[in-house]
C-alpha atoms as an extended CHARMM CRD file, in Angstrom:
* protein
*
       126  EXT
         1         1  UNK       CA             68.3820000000       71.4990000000      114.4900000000  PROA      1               0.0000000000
         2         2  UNK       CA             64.8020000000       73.2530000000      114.6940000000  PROA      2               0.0000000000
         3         3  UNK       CA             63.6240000000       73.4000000000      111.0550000000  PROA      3               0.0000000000
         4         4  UNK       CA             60.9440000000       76.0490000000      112.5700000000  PROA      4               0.0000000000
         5         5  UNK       CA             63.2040000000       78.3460000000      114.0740000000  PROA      5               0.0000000000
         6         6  UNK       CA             66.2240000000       78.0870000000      111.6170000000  PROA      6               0.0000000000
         7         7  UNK       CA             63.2380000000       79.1730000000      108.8380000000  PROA      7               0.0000000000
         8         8  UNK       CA             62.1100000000       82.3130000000      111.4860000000  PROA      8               0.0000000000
         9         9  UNK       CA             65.3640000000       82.8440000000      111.9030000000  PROA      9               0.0000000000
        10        10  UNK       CA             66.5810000000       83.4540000000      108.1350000000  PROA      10              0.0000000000
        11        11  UNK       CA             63.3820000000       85.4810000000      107.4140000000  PROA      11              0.0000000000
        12        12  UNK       CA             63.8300000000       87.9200000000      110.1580000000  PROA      12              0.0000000000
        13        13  UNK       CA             67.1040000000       88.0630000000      109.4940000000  PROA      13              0.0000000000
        14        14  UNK       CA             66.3590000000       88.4160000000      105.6150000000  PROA      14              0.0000000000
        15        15  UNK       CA             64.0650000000       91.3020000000      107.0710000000  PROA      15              0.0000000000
        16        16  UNK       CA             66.1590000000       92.7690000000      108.7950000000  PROA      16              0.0000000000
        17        17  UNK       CA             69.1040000000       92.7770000000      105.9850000000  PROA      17              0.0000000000
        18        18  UNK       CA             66.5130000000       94.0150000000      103.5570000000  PROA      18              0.0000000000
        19        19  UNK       CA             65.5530000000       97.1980000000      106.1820000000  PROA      19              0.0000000000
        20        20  UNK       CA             69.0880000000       98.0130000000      106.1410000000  PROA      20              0.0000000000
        21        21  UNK       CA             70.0840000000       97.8640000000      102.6060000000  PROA      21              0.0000000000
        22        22  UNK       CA             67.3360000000       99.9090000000      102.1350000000  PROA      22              0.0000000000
        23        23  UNK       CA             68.1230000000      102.2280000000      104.5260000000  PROA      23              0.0000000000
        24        24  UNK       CA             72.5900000000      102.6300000000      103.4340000000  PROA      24              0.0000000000
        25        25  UNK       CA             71.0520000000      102.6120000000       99.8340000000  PROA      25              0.0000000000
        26        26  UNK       CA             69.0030000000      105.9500000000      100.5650000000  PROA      26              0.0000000000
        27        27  UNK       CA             71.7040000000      107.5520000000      103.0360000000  PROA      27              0.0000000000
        28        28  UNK       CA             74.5640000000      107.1150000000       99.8770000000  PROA      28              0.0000000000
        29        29  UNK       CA             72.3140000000      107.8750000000       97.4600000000  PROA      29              0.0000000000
        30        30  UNK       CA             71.9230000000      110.8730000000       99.1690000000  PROA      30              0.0000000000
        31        31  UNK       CA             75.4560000000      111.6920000000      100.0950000000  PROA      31              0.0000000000
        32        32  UNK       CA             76.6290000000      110.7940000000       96.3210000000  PROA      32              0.0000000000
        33        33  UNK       CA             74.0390000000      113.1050000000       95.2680000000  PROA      33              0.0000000000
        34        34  UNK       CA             74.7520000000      116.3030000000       97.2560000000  PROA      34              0.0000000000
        35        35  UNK       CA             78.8440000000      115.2520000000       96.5260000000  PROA      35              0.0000000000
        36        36  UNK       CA             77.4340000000      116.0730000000       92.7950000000  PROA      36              0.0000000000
        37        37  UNK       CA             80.2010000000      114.4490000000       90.1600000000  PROA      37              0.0000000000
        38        38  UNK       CA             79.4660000000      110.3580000000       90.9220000000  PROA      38              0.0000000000
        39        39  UNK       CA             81.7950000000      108.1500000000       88.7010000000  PROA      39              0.0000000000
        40        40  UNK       CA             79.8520000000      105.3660000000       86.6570000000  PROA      40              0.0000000000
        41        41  UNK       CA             82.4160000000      102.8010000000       87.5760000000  PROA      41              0.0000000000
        42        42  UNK       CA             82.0770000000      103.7050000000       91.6630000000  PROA      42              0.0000000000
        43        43  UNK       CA             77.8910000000      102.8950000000       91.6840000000  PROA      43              0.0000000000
        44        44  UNK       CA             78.5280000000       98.9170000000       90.9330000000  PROA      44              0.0000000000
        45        45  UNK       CA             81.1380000000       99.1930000000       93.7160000000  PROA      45              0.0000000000
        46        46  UNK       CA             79.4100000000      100.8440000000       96.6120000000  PROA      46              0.0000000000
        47        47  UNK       CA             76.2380000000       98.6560000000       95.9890000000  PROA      47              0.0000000000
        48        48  UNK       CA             78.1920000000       95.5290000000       96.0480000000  PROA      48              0.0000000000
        49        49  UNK       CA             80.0020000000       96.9630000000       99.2040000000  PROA      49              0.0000000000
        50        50  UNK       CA             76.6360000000       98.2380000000      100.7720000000  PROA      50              0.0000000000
        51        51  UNK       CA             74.9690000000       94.9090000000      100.0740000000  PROA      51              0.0000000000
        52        52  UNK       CA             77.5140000000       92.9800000000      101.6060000000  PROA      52              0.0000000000
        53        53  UNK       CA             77.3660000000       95.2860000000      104.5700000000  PROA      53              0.0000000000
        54        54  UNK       CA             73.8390000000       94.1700000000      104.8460000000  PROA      54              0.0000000000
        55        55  UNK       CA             74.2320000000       90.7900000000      104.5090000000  PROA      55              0.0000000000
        56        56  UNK       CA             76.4330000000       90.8600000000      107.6160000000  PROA      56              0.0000000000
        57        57  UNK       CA             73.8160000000       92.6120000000      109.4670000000  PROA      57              0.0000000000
        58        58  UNK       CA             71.2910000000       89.5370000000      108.6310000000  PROA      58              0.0000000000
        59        59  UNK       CA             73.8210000000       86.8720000000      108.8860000000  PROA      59              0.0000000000
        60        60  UNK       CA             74.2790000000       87.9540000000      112.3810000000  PROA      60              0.0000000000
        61        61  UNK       CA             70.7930000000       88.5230000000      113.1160000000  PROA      61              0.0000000000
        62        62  UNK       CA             70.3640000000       85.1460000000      111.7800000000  PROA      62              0.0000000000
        63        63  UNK       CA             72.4210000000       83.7420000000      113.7690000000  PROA      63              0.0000000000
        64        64  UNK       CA             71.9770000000       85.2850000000      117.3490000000  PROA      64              0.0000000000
        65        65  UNK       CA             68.3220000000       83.7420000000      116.5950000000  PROA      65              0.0000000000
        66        66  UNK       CA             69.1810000000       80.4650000000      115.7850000000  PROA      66              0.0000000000
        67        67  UNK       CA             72.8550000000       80.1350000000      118.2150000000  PROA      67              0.0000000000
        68        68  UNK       CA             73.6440000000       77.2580000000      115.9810000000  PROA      68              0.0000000000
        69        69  UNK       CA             75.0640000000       76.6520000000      112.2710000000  PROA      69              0.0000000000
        70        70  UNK       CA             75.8080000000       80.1360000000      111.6230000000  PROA      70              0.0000000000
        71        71  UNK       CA             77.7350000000       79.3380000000      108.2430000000  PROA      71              0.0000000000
        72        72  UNK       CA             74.6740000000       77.6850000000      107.1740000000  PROA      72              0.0000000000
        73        73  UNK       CA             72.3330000000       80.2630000000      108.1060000000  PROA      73              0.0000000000
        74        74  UNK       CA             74.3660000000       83.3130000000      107.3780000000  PROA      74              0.0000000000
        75        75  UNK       CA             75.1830000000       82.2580000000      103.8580000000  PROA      75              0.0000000000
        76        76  UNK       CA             71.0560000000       81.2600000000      103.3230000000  PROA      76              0.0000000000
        77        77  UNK       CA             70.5370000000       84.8560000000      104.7080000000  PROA      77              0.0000000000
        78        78  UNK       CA             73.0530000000       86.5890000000      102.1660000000  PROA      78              0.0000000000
        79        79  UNK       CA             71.8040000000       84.5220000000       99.7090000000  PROA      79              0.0000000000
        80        80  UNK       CA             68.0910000000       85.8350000000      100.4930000000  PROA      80              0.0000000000
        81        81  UNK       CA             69.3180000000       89.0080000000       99.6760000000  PROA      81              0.0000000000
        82        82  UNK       CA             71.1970000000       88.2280000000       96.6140000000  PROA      82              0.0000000000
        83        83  UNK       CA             67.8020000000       86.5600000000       95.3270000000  PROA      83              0.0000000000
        84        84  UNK       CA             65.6610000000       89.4950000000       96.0060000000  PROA      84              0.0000000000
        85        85  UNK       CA             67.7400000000       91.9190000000       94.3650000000  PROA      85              0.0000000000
        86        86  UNK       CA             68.1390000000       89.5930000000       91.0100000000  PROA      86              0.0000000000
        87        87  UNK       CA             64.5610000000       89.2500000000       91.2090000000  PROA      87              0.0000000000
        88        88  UNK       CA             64.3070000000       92.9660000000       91.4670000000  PROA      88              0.0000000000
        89        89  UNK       CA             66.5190000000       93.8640000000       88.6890000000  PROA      89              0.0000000000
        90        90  UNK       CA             64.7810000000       90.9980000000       86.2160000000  PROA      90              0.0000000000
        91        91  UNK       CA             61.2230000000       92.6830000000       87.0660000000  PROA      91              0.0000000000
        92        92  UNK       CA             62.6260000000       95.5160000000       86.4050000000  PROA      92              0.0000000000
        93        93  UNK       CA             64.3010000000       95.0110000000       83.2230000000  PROA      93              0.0000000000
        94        94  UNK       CA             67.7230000000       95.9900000000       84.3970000000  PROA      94              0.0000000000
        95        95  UNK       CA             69.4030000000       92.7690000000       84.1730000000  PROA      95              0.0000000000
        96        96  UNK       CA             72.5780000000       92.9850000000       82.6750000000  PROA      96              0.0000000000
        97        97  UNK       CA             74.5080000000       89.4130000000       82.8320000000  PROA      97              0.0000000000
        98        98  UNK       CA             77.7010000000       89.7980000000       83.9580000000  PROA      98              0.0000000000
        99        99  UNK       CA             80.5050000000       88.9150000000       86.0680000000  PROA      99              0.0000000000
       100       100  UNK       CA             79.7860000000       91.3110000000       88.8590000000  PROA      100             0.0000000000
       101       101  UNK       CA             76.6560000000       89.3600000000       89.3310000000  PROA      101             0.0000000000
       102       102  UNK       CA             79.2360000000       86.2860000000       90.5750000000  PROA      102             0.0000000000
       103       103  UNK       CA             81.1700000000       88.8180000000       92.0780000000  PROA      103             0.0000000000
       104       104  UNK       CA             78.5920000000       90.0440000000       94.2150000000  PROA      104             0.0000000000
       105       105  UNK       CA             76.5730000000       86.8830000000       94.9670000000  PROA      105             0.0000000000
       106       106  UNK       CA             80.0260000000       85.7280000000       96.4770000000  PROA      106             0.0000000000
       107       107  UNK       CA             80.6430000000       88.5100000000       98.3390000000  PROA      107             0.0000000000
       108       108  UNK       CA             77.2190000000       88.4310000000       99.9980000000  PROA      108             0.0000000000
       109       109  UNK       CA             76.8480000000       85.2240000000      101.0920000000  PROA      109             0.0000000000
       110       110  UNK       CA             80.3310000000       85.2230000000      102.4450000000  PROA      110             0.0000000000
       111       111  UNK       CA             79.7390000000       88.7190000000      104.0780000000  PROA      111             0.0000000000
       112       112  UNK       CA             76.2570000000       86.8180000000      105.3580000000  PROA      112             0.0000000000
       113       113  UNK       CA             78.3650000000       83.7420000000      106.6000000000  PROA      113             0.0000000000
       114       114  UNK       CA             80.7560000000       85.8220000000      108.6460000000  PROA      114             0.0000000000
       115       115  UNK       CA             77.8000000000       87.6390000000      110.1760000000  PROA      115             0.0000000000
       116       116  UNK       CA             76.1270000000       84.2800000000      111.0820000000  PROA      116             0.0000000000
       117       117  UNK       CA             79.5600000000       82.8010000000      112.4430000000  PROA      117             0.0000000000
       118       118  UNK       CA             79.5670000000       86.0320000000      114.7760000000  PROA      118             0.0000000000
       119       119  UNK       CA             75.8870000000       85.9570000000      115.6040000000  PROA      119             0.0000000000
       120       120  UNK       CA             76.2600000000       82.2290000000      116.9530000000  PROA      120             0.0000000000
       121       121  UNK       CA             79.6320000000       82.7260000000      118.7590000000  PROA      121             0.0000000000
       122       122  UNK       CA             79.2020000000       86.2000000000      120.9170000000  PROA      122             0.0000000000
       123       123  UNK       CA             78.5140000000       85.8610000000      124.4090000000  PROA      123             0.0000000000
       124       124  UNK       CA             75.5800000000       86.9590000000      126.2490000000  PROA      124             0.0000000000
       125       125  UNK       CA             75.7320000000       89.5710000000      128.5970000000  PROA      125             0.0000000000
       126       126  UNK       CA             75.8090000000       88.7780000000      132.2230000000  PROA      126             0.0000000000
């Protein structure tokens, strides 16, 4: 395996996962706020959910780069993710240790291994 284009590979991916969590977290945001009563317990939820969704997006990125090892290279690209957004939240000060944090580090680098196991096995178009 190419060390230099499994690396390229995850960060464009990573890129590319960031762009679109980005992007669903400003569409619901903006959907939950025109829908006007948003349940405290549903936010944890649809970020989990919406980061997982993303996480597929790289993993599969990831993986149509690389066309090999897409476990390994979808779950370092949902684990990019995961990293970024604890980093995020400890800058922040909005760390709050609990077990949605395991919760939601599992679901996105299994959501990112799925998309890398599809990125490496769909065919080419003729």
């Amino acid at each position: 395996m190419d060390i230099n284009k499994s690396i390229k590979g995850i960060i464009i991916g990573g890129i590319c996962e960031t762009v679109a969590c980005i992007l669903l977290f400003v569409l619901t945001a903006f959907a939950l706020t025109k829908a006007g009563y948003i349940p405290d317990g549903i936010i944890s939820t649809v970020t989990t959910v919406l980061s997982a969704v993303s996480c597929f997006i790289g993993g599969f990125i990831s993986g149509r780069i690389i066309k090999k090892t897409g476990i390994a290279v979808g779950a370092a690209t949902g684990f990019l993710l995961f990293f970024i957004q604890l980093s995020v939240s400890l800058i922040s000060g909005e760390f709050s240790p609990t077990v949605l944090i395991f919760i939601k580090a599992a679901a996105m680098i299994l959501s990112g291994t799925i998309g890398g196991i599809f990125g490496v096995n769909k065919k080419e178009k003729i």
